[in-house]
C-alpha positions in Angstrom: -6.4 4.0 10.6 -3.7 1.9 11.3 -0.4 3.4 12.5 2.6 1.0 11.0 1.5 0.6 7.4 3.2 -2.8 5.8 5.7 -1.4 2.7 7.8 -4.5 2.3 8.8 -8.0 3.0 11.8 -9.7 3.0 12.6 -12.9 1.0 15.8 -13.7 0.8 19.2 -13.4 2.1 22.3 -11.5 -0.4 25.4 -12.2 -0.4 28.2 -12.4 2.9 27.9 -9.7 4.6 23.8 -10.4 6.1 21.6 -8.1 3.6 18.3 -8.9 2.4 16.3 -8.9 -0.4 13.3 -6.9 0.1 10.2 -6.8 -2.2 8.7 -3.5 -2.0 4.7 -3.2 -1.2 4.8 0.5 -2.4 4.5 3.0 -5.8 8.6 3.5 -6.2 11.1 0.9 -4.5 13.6 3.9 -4.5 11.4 5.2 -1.2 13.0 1.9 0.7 16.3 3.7 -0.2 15.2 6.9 1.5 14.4 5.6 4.8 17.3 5.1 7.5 14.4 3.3 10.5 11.6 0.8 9.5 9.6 -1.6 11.4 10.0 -5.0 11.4 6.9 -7.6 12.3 4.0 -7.3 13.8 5.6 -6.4 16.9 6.6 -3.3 15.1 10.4 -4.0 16.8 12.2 -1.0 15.3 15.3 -1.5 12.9 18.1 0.7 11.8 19.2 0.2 7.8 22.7 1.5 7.3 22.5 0.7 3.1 20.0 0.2 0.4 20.0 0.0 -3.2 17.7 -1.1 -6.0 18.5 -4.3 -7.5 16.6 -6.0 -10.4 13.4 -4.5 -9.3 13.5 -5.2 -5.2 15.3 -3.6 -3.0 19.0 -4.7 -1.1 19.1 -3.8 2.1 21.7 -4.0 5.2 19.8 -3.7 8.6 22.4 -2.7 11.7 22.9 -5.4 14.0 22.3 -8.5 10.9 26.3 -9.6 10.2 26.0 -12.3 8.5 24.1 -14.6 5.9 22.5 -16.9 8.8 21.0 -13.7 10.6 19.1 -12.5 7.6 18.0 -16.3 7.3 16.7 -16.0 10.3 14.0 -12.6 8.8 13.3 -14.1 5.8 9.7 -13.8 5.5 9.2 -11.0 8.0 7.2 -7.9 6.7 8.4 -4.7 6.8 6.3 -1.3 8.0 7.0 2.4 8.0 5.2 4.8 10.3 2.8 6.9 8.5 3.8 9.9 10.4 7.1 9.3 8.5 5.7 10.4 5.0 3.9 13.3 3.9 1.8 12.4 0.9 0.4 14.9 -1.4 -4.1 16.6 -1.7 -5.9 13.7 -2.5 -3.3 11.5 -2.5 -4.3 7.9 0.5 -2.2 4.9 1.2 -3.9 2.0 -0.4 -4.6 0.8 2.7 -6.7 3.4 3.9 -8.4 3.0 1.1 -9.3 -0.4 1.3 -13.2 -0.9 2.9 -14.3 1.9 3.0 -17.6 2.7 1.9 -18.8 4.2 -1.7 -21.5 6.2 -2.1 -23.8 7.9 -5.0 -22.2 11.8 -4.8 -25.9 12.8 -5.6 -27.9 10.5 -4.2 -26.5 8.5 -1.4 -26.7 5.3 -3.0 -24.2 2.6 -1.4 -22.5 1.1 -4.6 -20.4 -1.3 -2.2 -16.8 -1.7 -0.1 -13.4 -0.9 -2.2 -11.7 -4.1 -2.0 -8.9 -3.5 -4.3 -6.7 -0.9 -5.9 -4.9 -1.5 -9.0 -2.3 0.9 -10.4 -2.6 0.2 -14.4 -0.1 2.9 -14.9 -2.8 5.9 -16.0 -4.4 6.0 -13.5 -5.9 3.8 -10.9 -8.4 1.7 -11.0 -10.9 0.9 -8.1 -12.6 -2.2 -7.2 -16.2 -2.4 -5.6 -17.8 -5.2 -4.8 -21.7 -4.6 -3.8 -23.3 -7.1 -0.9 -23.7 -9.9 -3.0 -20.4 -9.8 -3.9 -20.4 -8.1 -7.4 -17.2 -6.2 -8.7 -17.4 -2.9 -10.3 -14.4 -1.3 -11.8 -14.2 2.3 -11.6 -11.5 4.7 -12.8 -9.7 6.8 -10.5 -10.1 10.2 -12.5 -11.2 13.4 -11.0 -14.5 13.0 -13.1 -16.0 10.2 -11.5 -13.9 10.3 -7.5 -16.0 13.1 -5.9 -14.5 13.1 -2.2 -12.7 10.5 -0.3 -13.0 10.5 3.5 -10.5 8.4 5.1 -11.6 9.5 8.6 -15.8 9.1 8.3 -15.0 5.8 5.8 -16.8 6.7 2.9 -16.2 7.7 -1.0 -18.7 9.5 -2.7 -18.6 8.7 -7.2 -20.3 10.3 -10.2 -20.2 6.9 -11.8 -19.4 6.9 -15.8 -23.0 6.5 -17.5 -23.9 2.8 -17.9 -21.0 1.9 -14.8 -23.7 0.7 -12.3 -26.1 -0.6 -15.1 -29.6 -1.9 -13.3 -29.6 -5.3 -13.4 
């Protein structure tokens, strides 16, 4: 699992006083408002934000040390990471990137459906994307009915598929 998990990335500069614009990578922008450290880059350099606030759907943010419009120039494009130890998440509740490979198996029987390539948050509930070896997709929901167990740590998920979900061919 990685450590630094991305949550943002910066694309522009606002404004005379150095902030950037930050588009958040996670559920609720509001959580980049929370946070007083982050990491910027893959060197994981830790940075200090002093302000943040919500604007038009991404996120304004003033990083200590960034004074002025040409030294948030000089970040635009950098990605932006929080340490997981940082958050405590809810039961059953995974950063999307944990989720992402791992393996998903038959609760019953074993069967390999495929890898979970994507999640995508229709507003319900989730939805999760398998593609099988020869690269197949499979949409399955995200419910209780169907998501058996998910182990981050041995890589697998074991499903109940809905009837007629994994249709032979």
């Amino acid at each position: 699992m990685k450590q630094y998990l991305e949550i943002g990335k910066i694309v522009n500069v606002h404004g005379l006083r150095g902030d950037v614009k930050v588009v958040a990578w996670c559920d609720d922008p509001a959580l980049l408002c929370e946070l007083d450290t982050l990491f910027l880059g893959k060197a994981h350099r830790s940075i200090v934000i002093t302000a943040a606030r919500i604007h038009k759907g991404s996120v304004l943010m003033h990083i200590d040390g960034v004074n002025s419009p040409e030294d948030a120039n000089a970040l635009r494009g950098e990605i932006l990471y929080i340490d997981r130890d940082m958050l405590v998440l809810d039961e059953d509740t995974y950063f999307i990137q944990d989720l992402i490979g791992l393996s998903v198996l038959d609760a019953d029987t074993g069967k390999e459906y495929g890898k979970l390539t994507d999640v995508l948050q229709t507003g319900a509930n989730d939805v999760y994307e398998v593609k099988d070896a020869s690269g197949k997709s499979v949409l399955i929901p995200a419910i209780l009915d169907v998501i058996v167990e998910t182990d981050i740590v041995g890589g697998t998920m074991r499903i109940r598929p809905l009837e007629g979900l994994f249709d032979a061919d």
